[in-house]
Phi, psi and omega in degrees: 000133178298161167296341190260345168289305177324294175329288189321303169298337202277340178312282198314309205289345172277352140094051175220146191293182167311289168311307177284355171299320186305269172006280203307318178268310181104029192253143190281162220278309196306311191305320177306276192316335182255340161298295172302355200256299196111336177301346183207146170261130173269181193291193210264334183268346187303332197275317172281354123357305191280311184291331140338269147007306198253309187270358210261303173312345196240328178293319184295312169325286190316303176278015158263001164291320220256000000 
């Protein structure tokens, strides 16, 4: 799987837009859009940065739940 398919799933699977993906990662709205267009490759560890980030964030929830 390319690095820019990757992005794109990990945006959608948190079911947030391009702006609020920024918000979330702190990575800027314009850098998304040309990572996902495929117009610029980010390095190779930023999609796992990200998805670290996203479970690390859904553990915390589940455990102030329980």
């Amino acid at each position: 799987m390319d690095i820019a398919k990757r992005i794109t799933e990990l945006r959608e699977e948190t079911g947030e837009n391009r702006k609020e993906f920024s918000a979330h990662t702190g990575i800027p709205v314009r850098t998304l859009e040309d990572w996902e267009a495929g117009r610029r490759t980010p390095p190779e560890y930023i999609p796992r940065l990200i998805e670290y980030q996203i479970r690390y964030e859904k553990l915390l929830k589940s455990s102030k739940k329980d």
